[in-house]
Rosetta silent file (secondary structure, phi, psi, omega in degrees, C-alpha in Angstrom):
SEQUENCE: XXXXXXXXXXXXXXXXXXXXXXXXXXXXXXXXXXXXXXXXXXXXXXXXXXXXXXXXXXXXXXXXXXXXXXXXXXXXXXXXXXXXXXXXXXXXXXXXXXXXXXXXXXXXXXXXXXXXXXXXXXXXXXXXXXXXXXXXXXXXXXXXXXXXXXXXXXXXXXXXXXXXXXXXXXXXXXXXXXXXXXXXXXXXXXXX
SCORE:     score description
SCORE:     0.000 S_00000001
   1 L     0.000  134.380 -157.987   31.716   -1.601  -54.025 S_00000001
   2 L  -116.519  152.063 -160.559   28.303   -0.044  -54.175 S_00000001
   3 L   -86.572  117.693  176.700   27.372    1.554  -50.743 S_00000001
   4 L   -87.251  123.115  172.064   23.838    0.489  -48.972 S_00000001
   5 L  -103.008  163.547 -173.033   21.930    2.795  -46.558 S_00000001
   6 L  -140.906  121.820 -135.135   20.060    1.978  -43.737 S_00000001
   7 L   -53.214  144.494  165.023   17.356    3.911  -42.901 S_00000001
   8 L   -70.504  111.668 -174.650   17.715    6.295  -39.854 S_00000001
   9 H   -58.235  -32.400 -169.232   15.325    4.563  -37.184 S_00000001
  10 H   -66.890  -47.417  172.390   14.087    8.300  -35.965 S_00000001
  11 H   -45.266  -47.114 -146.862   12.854    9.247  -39.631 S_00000001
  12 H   -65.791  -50.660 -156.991   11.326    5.762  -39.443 S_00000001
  13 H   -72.091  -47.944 -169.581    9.199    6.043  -36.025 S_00000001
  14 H   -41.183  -57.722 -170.920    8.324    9.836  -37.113 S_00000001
  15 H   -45.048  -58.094 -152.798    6.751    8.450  -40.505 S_00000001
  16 H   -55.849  -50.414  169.953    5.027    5.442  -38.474 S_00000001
  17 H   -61.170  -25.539  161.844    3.676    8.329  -36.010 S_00000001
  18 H   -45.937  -74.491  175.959    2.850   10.639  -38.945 S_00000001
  19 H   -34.234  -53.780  176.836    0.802    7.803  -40.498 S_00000001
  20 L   -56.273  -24.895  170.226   -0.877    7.096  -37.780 S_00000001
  21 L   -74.294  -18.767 -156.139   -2.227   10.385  -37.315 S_00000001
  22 L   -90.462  -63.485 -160.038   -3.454   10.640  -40.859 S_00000001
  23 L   -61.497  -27.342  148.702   -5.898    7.936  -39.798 S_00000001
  24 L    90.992   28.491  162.126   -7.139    9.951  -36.896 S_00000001
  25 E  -106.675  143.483 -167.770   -6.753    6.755  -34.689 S_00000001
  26 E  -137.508  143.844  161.168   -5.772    6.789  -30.894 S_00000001
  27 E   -96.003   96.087  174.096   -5.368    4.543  -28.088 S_00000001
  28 E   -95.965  144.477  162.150   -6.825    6.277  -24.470 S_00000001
  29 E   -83.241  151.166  177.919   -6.913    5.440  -21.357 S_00000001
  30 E  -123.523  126.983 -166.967  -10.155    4.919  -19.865 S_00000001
  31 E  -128.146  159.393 -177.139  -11.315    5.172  -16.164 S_00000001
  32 E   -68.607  121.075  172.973  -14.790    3.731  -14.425 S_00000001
  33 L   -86.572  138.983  148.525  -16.479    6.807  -13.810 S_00000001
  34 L    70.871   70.265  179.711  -18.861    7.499  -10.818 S_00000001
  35 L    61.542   46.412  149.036  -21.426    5.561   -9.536 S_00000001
  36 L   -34.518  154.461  161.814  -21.363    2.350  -11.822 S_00000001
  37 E  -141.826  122.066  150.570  -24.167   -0.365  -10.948 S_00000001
  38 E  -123.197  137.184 -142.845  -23.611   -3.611  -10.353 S_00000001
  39 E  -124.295  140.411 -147.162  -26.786   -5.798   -9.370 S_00000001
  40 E  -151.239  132.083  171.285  -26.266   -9.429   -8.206 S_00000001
  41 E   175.524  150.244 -151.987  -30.153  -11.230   -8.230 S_00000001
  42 E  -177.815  172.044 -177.610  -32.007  -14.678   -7.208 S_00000001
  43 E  -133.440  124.718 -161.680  -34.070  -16.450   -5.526 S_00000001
  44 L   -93.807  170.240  153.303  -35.382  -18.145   -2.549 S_00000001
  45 L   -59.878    8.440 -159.437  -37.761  -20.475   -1.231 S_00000001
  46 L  -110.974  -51.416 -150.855  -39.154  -17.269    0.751 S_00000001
  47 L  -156.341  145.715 -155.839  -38.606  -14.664   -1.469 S_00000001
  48 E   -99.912  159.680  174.849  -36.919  -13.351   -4.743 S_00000001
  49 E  -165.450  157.318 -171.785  -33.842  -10.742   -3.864 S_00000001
  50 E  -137.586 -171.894  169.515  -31.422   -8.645   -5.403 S_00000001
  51 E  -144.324  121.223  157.456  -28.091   -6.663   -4.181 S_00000001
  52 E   -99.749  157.278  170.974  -26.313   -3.561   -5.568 S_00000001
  53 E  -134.176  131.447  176.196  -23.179   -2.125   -5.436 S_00000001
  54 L  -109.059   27.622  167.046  -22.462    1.272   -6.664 S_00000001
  55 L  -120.635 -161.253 -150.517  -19.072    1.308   -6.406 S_00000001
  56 L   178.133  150.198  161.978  -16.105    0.163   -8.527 S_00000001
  57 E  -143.553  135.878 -179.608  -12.610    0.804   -9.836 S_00000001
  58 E  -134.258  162.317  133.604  -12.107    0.162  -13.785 S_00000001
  59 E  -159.601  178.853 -156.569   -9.728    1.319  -16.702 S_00000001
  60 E  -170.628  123.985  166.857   -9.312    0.130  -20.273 S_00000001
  61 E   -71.982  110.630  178.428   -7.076    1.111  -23.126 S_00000001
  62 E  -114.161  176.650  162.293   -9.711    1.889  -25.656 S_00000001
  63 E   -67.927   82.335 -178.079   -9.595    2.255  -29.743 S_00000001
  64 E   -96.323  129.826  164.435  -10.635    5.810  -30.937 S_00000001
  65 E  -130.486  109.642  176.851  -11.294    6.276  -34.952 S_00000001
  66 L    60.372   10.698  170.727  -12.055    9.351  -35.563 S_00000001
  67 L    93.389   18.244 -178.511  -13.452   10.258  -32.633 S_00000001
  68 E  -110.151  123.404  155.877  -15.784    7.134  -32.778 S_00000001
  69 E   -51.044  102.640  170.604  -15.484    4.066  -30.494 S_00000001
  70 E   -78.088  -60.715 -139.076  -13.866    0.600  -32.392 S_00000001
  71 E  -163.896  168.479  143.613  -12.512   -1.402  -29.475 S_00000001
  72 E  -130.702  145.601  178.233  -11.435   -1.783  -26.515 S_00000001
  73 E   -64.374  -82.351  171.010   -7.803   -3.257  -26.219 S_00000001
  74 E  -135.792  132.839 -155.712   -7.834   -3.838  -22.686 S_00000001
  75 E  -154.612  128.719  156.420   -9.999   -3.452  -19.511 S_00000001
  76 E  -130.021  156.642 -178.208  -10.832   -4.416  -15.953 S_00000001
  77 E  -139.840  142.122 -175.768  -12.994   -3.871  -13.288 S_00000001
  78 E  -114.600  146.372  147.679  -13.114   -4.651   -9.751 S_00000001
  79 L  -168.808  148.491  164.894  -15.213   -4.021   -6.647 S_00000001
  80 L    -8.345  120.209 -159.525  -15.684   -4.879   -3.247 S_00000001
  81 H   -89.170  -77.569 -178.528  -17.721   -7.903   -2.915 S_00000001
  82 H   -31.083   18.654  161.622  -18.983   -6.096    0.552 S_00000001
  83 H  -104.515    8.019 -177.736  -20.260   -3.144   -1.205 S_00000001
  84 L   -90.824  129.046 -164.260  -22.840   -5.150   -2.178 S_00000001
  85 L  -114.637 -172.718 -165.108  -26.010   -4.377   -0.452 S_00000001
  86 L  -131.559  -51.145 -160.682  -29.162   -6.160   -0.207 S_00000001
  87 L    96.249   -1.016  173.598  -31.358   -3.407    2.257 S_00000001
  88 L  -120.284  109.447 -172.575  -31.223   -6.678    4.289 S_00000001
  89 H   -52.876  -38.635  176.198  -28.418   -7.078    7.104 S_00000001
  90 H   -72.646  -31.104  154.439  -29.132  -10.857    7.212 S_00000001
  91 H   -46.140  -71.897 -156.933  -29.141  -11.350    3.840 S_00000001
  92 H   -76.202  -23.326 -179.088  -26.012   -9.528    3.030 S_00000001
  93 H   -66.355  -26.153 -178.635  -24.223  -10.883    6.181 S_00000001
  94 H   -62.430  -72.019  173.704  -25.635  -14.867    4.651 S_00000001
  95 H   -16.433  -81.460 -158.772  -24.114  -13.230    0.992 S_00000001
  96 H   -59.594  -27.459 -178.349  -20.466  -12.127    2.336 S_00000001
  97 H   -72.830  -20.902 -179.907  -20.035  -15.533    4.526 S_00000001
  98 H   -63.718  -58.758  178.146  -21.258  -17.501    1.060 S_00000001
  99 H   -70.467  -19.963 -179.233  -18.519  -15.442   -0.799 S_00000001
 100 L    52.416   72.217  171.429  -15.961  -15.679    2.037 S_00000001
 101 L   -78.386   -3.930 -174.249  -15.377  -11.894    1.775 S_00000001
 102 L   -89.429  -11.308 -176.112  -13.038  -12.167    4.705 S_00000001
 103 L  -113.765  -26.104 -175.520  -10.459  -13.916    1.973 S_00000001
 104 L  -120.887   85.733 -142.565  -12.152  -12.754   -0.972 S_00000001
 105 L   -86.371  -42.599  177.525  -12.273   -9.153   -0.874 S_00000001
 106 L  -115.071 -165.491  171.682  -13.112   -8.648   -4.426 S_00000001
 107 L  -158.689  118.992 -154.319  -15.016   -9.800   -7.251 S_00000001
 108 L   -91.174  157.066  151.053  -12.965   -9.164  -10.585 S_00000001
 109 L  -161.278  124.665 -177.554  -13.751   -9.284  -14.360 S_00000001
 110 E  -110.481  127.921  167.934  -10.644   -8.704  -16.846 S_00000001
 111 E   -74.890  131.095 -154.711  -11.569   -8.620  -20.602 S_00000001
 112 E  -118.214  -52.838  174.907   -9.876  -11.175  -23.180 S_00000001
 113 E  -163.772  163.600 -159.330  -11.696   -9.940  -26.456 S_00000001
 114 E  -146.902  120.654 -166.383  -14.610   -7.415  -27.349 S_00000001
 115 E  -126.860  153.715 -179.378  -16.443   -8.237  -30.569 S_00000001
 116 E   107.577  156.078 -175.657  -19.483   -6.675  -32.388 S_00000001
 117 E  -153.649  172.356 -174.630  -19.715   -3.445  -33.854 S_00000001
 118 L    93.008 -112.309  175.981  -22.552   -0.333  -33.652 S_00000001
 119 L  -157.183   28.119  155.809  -23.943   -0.816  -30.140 S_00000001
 120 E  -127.571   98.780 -164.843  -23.983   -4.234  -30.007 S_00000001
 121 E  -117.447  157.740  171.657  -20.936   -6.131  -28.632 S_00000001
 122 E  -114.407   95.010  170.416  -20.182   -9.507  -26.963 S_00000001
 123 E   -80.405  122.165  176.676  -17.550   -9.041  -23.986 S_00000001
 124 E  -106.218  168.286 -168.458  -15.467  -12.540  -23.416 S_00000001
 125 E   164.699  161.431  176.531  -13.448  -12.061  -20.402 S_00000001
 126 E  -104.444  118.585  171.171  -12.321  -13.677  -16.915 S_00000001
 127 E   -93.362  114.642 -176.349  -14.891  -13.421  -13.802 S_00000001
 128 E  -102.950  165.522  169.351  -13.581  -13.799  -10.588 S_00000001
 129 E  -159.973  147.156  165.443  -16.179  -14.403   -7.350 S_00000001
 130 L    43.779   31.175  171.478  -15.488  -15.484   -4.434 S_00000001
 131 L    95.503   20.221 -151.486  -11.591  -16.668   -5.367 S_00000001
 132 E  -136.170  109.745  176.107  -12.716  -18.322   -8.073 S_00000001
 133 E  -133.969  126.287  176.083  -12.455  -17.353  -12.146 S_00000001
 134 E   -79.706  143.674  174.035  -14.181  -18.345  -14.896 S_00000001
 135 E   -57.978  120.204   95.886  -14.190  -17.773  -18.703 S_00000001
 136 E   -50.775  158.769  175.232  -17.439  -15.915  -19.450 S_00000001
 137 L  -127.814  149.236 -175.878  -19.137  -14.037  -22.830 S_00000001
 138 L  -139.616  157.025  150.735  -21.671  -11.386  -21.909 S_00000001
 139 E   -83.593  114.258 -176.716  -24.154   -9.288  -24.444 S_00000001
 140 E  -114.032  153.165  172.506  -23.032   -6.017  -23.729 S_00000001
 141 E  -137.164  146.565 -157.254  -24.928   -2.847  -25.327 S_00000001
 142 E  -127.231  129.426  159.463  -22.587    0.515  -25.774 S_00000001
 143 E  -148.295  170.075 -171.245  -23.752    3.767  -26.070 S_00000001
 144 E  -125.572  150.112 -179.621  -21.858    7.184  -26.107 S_00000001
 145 E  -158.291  131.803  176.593  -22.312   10.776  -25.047 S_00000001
 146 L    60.529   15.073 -129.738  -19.757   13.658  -24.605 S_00000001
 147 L    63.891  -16.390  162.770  -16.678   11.287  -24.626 S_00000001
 148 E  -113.555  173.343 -145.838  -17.834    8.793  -22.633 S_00000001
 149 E  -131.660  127.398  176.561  -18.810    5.454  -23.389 S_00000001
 150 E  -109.932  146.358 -175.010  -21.661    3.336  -20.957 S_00000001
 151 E  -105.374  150.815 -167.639  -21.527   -0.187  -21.231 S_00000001
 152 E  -142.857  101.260  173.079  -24.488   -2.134  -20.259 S_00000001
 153 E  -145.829 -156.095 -153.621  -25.268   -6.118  -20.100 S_00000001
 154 E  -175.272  135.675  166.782  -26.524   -9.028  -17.935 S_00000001
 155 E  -141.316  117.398 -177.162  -25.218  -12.621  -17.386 S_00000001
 156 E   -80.430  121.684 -153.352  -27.222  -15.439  -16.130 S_00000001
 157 E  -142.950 -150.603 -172.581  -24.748  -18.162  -14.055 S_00000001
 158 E  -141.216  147.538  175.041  -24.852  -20.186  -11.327 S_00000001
 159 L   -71.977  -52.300  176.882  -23.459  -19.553   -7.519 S_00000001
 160 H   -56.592  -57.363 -177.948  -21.911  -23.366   -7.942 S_00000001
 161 H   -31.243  -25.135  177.128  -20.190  -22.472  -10.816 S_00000001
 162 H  -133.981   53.854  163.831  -17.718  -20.498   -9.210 S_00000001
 163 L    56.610   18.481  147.835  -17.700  -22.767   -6.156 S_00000001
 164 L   -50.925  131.773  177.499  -20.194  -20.771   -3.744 S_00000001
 165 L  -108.833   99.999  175.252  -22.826  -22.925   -1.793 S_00000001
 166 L   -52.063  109.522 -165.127  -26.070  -21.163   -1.835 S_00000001
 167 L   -61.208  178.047 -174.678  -26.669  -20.029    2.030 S_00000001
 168 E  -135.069 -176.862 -171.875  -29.570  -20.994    3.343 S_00000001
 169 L  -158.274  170.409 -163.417  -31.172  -19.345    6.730 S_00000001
 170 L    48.090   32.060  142.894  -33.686  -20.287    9.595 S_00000001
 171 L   102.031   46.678  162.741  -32.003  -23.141   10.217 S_00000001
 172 L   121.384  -37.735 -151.928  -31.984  -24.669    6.799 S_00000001
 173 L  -106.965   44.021  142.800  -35.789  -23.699    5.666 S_00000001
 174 L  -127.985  126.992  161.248  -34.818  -21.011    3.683 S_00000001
 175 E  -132.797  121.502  170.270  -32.916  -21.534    0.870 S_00000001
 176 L   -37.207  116.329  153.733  -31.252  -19.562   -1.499 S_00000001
 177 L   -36.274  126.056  172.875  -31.444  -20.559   -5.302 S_00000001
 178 L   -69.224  -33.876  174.454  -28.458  -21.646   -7.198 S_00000001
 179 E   -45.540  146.854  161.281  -29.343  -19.743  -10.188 S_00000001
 180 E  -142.092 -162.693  175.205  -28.567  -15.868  -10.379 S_00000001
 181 E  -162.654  122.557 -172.404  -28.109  -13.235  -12.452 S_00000001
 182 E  -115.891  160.717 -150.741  -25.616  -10.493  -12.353 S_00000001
 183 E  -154.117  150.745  151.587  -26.180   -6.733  -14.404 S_00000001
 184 E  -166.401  125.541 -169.704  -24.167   -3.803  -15.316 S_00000001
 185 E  -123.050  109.843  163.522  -24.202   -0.100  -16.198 S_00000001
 186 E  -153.637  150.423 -174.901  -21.098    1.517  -16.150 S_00000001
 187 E  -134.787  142.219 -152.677  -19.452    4.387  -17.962 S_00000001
 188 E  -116.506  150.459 -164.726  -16.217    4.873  -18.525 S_00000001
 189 E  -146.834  114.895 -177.842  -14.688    8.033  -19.301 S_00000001
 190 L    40.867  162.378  149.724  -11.078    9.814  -20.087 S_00000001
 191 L  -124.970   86.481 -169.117   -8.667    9.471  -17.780 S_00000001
 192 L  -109.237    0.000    0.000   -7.705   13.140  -17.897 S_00000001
């Protein structure tokens, strides 16, 4: 009877982990660093307007080769919808009742796949506003410095699209545009 061996699983994950090293690829965690901007802008029948927020909470598993950005595996980011300012109280108080910020606290975007290579990528991903989430693709442009990585795009939508009724003010004879356009610059960095 001729005897078969079967490999000793511990040799096996060391080799797999060996290999893997040889390639000089890593997975990291990634966290939103600092003062992120995200810019919310439109237009009225009065006046054009825009709102920022600088705050934010993100991470992302990303794809290090060689000390060079490939991917990222996976990443979300959140913030407050009510950190979004305007510089206008009536505006942003019209804004958070539009978003129903007393139920919808945040405004979400989880990433599904990240395509493109250099410093030009296309993020697909789910956006929520106002309770509501949609598939989106964004042009994102990536650039790197010291270990961290800033990500940068713009998406042009609609407030109806994700069920929002563009307020209106003075009793009607202002109105808010449905079109907008939301922006971001944010850089994400270690999670050390």
């Amino acid at each position: 009877m001729m005897k078969t061996s079967v490999p000793n699983p511990i040799i096996l994950l060391v080799l797999l982990l060996f290999a893997g090293s040889m390639t000089g690829f890593s997975q990291t965690k990634y966290v939103l660093a600092a003062s992120p901007e995200f810019k919310v802008e439109g237009g009225s029948t009065l006046h054009d307007w825009a709102m920022v927020s600088k705050s934010g909470t993100g991470e992302g598993l990303f794809l290090i080769e060689n000390g060079q950005f490939k991917s990222v595996k996976s990443l979300a980011v959140s913030l407050p919808a009510e950190t979004l300012k305007s510089g206008t109280k009536g505006l942003d108080t019209n804004a958070y009742k539009a978003l129903n910020t007393e139920k919808n606290k945040e405004i979400k975007f989880v990433l599904k796949e990240l395509t493109g290579s250099g410093a030009s990528y296309v993020a697909k991903g789910d956006l929520t506003i106002a309770g509501v989430t949609k598939p989106v693709s964004i042009p994102v442009k990536m650039t790197s410095s010291a270990g961290k990585f800033t990500f940068e795009g713009s998406l042009d939508t609609k407030l109806t699209h994700f069920s929002v009724t563009p307020p209106t003010a003075l009793m009607g004879t202002v109105k808010t545009e449905d079109n907008i356009k939301l922006s971001f610059k944010s850089t994400f960095q270690p999670n050390i």
